[in-house]
C-alpha positions in Angstrom: 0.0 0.0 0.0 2.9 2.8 1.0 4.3 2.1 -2.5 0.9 2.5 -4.2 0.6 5.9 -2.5 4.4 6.6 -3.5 3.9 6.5 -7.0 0.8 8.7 -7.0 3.3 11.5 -5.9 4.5 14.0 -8.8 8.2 13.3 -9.2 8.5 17.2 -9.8 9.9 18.5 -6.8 8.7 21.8 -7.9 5.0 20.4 -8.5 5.3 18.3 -4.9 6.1 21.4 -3.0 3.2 23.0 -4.4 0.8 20.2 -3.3 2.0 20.2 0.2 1.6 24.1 0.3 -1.6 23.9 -1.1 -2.7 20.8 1.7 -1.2 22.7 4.5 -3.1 26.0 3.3 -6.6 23.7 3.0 -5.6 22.4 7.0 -5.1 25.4 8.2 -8.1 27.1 6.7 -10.3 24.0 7.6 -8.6 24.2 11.5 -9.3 27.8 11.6 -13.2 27.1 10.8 -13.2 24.3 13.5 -12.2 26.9 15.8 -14.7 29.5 14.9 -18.0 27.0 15.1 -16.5 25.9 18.7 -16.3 29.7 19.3 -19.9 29.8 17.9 -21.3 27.0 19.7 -19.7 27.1 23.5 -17.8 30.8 23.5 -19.2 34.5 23.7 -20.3 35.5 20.3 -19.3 39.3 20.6 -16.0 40.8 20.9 -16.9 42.7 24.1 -19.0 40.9 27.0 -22.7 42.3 26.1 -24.3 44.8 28.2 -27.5 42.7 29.6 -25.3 39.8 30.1 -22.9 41.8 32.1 -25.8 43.5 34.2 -27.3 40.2 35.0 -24.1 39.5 36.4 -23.8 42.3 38.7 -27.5 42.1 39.7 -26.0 38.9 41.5 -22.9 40.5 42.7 -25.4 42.8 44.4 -27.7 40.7 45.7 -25.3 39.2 47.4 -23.9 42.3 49.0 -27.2 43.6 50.3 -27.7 39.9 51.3 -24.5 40.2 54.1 -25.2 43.7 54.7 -28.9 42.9 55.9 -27.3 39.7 58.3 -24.1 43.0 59.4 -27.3 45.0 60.2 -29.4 42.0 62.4 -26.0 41.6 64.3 -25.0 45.4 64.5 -28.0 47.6 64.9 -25.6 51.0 64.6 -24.8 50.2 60.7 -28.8 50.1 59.8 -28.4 53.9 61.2 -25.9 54.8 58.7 -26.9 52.9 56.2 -30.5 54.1 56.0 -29.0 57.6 56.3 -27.3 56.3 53.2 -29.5 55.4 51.3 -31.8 58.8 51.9 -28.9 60.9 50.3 -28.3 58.6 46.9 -32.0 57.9 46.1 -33.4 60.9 44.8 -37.0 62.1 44.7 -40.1 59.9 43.5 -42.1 61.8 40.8 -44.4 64.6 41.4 -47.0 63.3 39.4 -47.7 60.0 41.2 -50.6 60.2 43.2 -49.9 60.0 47.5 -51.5 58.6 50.1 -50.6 59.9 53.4 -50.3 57.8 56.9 -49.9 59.9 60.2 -47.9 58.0 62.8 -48.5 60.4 65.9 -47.7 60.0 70.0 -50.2 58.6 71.7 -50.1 61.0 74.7 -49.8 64.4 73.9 -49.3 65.6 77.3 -45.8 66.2 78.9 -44.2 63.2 80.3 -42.3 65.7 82.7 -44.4 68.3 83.9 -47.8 67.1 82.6 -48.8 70.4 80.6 -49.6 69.8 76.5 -47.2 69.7 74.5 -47.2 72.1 71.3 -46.3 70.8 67.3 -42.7 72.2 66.6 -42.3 70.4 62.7 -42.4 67.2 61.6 -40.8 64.1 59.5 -41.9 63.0 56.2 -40.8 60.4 54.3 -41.8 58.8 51.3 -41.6 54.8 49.6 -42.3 53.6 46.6 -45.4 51.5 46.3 -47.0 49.6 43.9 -50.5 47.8 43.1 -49.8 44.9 40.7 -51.5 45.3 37.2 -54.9 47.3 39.1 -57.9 46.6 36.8 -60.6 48.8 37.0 -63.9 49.1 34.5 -65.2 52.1 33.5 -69.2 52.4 32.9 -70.5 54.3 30.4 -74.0 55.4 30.8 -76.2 56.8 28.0 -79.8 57.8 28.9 -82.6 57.9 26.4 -85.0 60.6 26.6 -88.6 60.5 25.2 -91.3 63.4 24.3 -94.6 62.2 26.1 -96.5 63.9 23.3 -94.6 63.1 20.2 -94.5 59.0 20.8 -91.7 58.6 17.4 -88.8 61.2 19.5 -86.2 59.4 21.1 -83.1 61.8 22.3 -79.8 60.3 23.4 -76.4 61.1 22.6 -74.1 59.2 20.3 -71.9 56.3 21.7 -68.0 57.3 22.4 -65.7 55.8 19.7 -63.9 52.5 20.2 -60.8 51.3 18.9 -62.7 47.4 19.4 -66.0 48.1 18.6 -68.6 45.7 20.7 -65.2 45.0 22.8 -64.1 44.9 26.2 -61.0 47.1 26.1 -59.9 50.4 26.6 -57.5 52.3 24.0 -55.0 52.2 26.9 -55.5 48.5 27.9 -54.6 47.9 23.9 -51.7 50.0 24.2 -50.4 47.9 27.5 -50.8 44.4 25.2 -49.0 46.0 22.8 -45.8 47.3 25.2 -46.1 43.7 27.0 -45.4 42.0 23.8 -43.3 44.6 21.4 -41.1 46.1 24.2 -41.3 43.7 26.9 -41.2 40.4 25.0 -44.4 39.1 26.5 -46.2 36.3 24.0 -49.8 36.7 24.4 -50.3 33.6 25.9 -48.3 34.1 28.9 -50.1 38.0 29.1 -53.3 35.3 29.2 -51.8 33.8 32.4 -51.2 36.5 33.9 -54.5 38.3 33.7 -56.0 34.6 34.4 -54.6 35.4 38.3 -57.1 38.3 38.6 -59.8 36.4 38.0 -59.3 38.6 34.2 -60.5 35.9 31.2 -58.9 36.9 28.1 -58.3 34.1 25.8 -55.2 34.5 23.4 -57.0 34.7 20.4 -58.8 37.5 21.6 -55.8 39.5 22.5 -54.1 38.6 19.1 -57.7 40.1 17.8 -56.8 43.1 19.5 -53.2 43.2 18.4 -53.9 42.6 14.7 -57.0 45.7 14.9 -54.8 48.3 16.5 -51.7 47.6 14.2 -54.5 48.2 11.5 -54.8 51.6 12.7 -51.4 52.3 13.3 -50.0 51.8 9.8 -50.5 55.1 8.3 -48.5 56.6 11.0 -45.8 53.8 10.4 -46.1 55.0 7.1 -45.4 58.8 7.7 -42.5 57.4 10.1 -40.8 56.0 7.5 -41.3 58.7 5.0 -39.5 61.4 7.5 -36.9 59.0 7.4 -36.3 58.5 4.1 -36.3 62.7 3.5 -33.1 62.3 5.5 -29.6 63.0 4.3 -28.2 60.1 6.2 -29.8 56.7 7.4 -28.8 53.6 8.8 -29.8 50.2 7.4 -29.6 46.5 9.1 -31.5 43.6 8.5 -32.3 40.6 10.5 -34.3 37.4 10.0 -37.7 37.0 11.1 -39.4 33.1 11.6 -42.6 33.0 10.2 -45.1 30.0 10.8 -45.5 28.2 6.8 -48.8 26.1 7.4 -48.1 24.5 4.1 -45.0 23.0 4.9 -45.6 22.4 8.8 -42.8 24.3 9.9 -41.1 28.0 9.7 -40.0 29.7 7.1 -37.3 32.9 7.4 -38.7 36.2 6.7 -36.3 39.3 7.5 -37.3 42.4 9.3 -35.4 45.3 7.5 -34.1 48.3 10.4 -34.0 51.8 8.7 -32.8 54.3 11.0 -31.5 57.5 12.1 -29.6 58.8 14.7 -27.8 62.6 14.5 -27.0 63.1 17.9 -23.3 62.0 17.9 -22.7 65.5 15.7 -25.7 67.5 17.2 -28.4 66.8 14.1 -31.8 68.7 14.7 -33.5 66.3 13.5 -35.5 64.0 16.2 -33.6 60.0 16.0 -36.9 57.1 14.9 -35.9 53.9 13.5 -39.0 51.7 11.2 -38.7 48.6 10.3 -40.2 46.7 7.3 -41.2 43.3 6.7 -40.5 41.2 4.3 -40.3 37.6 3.4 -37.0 37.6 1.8 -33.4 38.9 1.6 -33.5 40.0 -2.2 -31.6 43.1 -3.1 -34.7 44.4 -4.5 -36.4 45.0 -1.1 -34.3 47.9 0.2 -34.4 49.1 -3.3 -38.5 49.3 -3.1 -38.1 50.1 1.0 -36.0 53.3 0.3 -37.4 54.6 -3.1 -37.2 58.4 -3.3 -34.3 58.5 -0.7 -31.1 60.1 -2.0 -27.9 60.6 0.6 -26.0 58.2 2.9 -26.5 55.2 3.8 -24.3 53.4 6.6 -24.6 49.6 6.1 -22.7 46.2 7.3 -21.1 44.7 4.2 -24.4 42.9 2.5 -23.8 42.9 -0.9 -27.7 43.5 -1.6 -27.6 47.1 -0.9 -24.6 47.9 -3.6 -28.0 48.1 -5.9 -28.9 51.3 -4.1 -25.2 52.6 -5.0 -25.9 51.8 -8.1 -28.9 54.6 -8.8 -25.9 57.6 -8.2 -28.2 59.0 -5.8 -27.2 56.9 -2.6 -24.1 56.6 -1.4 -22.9 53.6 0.9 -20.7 54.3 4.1 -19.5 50.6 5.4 -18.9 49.4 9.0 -15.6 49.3 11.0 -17.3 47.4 13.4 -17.9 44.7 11.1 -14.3 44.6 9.9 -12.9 44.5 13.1 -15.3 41.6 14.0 -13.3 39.0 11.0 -10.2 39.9 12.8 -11.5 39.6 15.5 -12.2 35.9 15.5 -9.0 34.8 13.8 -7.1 36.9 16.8 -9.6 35.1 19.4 -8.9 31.6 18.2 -4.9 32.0 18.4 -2.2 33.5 18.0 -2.6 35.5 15.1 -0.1 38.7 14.3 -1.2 40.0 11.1 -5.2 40.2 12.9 -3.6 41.2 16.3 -2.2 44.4 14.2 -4.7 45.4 12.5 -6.9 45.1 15.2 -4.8 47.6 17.1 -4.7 50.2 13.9 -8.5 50.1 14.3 -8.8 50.6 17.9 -7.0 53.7 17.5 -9.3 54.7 14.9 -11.7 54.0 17.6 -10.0 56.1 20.1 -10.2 59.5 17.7 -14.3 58.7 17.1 -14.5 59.1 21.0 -12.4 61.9 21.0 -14.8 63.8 18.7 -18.0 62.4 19.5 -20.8 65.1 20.2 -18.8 67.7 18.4 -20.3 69.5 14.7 -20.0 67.8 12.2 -17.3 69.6 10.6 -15.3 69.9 13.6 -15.3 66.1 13.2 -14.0 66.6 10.1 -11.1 68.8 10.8 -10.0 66.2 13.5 -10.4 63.1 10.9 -8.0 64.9 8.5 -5.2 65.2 10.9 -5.6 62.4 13.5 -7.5 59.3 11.3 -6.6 59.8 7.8 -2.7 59.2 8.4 -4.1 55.8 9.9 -6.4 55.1 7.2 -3.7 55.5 4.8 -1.0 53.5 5.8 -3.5 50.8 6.4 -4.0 50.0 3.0 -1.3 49.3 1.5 0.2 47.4 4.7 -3.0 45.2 3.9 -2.5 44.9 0.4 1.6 44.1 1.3 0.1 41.4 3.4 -2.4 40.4 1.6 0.4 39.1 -1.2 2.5 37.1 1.5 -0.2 35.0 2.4 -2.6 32.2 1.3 -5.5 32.9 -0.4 -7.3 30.2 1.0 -7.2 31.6 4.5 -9.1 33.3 6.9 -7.2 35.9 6.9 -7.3 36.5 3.5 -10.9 36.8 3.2 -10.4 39.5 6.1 -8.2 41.2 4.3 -10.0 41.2 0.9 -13.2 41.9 2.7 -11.7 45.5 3.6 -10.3 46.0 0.5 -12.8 45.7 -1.6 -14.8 48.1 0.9 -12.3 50.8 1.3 -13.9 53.5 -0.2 -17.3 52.8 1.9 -15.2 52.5 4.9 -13.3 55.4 4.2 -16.1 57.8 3.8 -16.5 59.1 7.2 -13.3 60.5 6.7 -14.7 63.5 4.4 -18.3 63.6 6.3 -18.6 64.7 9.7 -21.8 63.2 9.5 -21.2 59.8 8.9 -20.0 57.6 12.0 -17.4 54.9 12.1 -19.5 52.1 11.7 -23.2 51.3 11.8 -23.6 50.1 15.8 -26.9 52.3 16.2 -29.0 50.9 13.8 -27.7 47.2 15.5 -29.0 48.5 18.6 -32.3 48.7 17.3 -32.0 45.2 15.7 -31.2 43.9 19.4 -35.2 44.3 20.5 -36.3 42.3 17.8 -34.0 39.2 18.7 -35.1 39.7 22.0 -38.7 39.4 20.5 -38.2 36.5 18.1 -36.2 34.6 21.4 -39.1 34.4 22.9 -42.5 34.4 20.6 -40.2 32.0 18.1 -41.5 33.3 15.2 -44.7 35.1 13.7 -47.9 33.5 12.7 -48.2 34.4 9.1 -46.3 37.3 6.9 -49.0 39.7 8.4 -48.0 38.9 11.9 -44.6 40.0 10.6 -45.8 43.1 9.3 -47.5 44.0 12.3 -44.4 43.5 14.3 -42.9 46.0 12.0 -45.7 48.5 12.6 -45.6 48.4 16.2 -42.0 47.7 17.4 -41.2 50.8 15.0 -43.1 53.0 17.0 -42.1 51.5 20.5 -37.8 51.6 19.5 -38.5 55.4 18.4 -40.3 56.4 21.6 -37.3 54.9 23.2 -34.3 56.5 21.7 -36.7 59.8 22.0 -37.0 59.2 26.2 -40.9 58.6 25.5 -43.2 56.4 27.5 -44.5 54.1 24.7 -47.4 52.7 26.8 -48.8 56.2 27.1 -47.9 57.5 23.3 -49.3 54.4 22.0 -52.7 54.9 23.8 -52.6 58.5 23.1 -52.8 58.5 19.5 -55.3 55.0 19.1 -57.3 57.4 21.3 -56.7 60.3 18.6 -56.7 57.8 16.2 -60.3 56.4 16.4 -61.9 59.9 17.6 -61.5 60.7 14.0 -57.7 63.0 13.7 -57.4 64.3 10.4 -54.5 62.5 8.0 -53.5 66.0 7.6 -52.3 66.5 10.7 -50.6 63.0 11.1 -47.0 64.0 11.9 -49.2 65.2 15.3 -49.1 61.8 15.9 -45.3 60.5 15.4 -43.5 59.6 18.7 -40.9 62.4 18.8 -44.0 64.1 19.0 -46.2 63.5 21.4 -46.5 65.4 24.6 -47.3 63.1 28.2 -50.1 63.9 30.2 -49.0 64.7 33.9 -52.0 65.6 35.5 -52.4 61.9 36.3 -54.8 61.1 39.4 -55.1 58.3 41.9 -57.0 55.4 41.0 -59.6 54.7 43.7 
């Protein structure tokens, strides 16, 4: 057998070398993958520890400290003293709106436990805590009286019934609106919301609230609508796309829509313009769905490195600004999984491109500029061609050459903030907003149908823009289903956009 296999070797020396450079280039590429799906499969996916992972972990660290500071306090009575005293000067103030209820804790004897005479009130203490009723239901009667003419036996007076968002249905515009926040923002399916009105003696069946769901989504689209539309007069938007499951009943399983992220965030350079992010369903990837998404947009766009959206470059009138964040990310992994030079190098150059972008961040945009010229560009520049050096030493089977070739061929997309003030470093905010939706698809799984998923788009739009505008989506989203079926004029519909809307804080008790 070892001579069989000896004659199949070339007897070019020239010929054999090349084979085994070529075997050891297909091992080493093939190694390098291994490592990357055990990295996938049993190590952190992200570069940096995410943020809700590493708060879960200090929500134990804490726990555990107020757990041996409550035992100090049974064993040491003075240290409840101080640290109540403490806590009083790092907790701030509750909200003047929320309705209060007062208790008066007063002496029982009022008379003076020396000389016997009354004693007079010189001031008092007041202190406040935080309370809560869980979930408070309450049902609100509406009475309509009929009136009759005792001579004219046909006349019947009575005044015309309130609008309804659920006409001939139990819930209020603002009971809508908290289904909505329970399963958009905080990742509630509706059959556990079920549940958990089921322990108030509430029945609401699941296809009743998914009844609801589908009815005020109805409604909302037009301001979806108009929410995407101010975002597409932009000059600069970010785009990110990620999938969607969506029940197929004619094959018995799921089927992989994507929900499309369009947003926009001018803050880091001092924009006017309010930040909203909309997303769009649909139930593919195709590059012709962020062609039809963003027809009639002309400016910027800040994307990862999907090839799809180089059809948008294409029409002159967009132009694409690429990620950093997604470049560092390739070298990235090859640095994680061992020891790697070339990625540990690069990886370096880019953090101090990083390092400038913090420097600058907040300032105008063409004060950003002025400190890209002078501080980023000489980075940029010898970057390049020290890839494009490297690039030539190595395999082109590798890892690393992908890497390599994948910033190349993007350079002037990744290069563009360097002119614009406006443009950031990479596209992080509009994966922000993607981060809600995987939240969302964790735990529902996936949609019912491809109008569930439009509905998804429709309402988390609206919830992620109330957010990154410091708005209280519960009460925005029964606002305008309030303004919405009392008739408001599509005129005035920008009224009713997020960035828009003004709280109410004349807010009483609840009896």
């Amino acid at each position: 057998m070892a001579t069989a296999m000896a004659t199949d070797l070339p007897d070019d020396p020239a010929t054999l070398k090349t084979m085994v450079l070529a075997e050891r280039a297909r091992a080493e590429r093939l190694e390098q993958i291994i490592k990357e799906l055990q990295r996938h499969r049993f190590g952190r996916r992200a570069e940096t520890l995410p943020e809700d992972q590493l708060l879960l972990g200090l929500e134990e660290a804490e726990q555990v400290e107020a757990s041996g500071e409550a035992e100090g306090e049974r064993n040491e009575p003075a240290q409840t003293v101080s640290r109540a005293s403490q806590r009083r000067r790092n907790r701030g103030s509750l909200p003047a709106h929320l309705p209060r209820i007062e208790t008066v804790v007063d002496v029982s004897d009022k008379a003076c436990s020396c000389c016997g005479h009354e004693l007079h009130r010189i001031g008092e203490d007041v202190s406040e805590r935080l309370d809560i009723i869980p979930a408070q239901f309450r049902v609100l009667v509406v009475r309509r009286p009929k009136y009759a003419c005792r001579v004219c036996q046909d006349v019947v007076a009575q005044a015309p019934a309130l609008a309804r968002l659920i006409e001939g249905g139990l819930p209020t515009e603002a009971t809508v609106a908290q289904v909505l926040i329970s399963k958009y923002a905080d990742h509630l399916p509706l059959y556990r919301q079920s549940q958990i009105y089921a322990r108030q003696a509430i029945i609401l069946d699941r296809s009743t609230l998914a009844d609801w769901v589908g009815r005020a989504a109805w409604h909302l689209r037009p301001v979806h609508e108009r929410l995407l539309g101010h975002l597409k007069a932009s000059a600069k938007l970010f785009a990110d796309e990620t999938t969607a499951p969506v029940l197929d009943p004619g094959r018995g399983r799921t089927k992989t829509g994507q929900l499309w992220a369009y947003a926009r965030d001018d803050r880091p350079w001092g924009g006017s313009d309010p930040p909203g992010v909309a997303y769009v369903y649909a139930p593919d990837r195709k590059a012709e769905r962020p062609l039809a998404h963003l027809n009639g947009f002309t400016g910027i766009l800040q994307v990862d490195g999907y090839a799809g959206y180089r059809a948008l470059a294409k029409r002159n009138d967009v132009q694409l600004a690429f990620c950093w964040s997604h470049v560092r990310r390739r070298f990235y992994e090859l640095a994680a999984a061992g020891p790697a030079p070339i990625a540990s190098e690069v990886l370096e150059r880019i953090t101090a491109l990083y390092r400038i972008e913090t420097e600058v961040r907040g300032r105008s945009a063409d004060e950003r500029r002025a400190v890209r010229q002078v501080k980023s560009r000489p980075v940029i520049d010898d970057l390049k061609p020290w890839l494009a050096a490297k690039l030539g030493l190595i395999s082109q089977k590798t890892k690393l050459a992908e890497a390599i070739r994948y910033a190349l061929s993007r350079w002037e997309g990744l290069t563009r903030f360097i002119d614009d003030g406006r443009i950031e470093i990479d596209s992080n905010p509009v994966e922000r907003s993607i981060r809600p939706i995987a939240l969302n698809r964790k735990n529902a799984l996936f949609a019912g149908s491809d109008g569930g998923g439009q509905h998804w788009a429709v309402i988390a739009s609206l919830i992620e823009t109330c957010k990154i505008n410091g708005v209280d989506p519960q009460g925005y989203l029964a606002n305008v289903l309030t303004r919405i079926v009392n008739g408001h004029p599509q005129s005035q519909i920008d009224e009713l956009l997020p960035w828009a809307y003004i709280p109410d804080r004349n807010l009483k008790a609840v009896a």
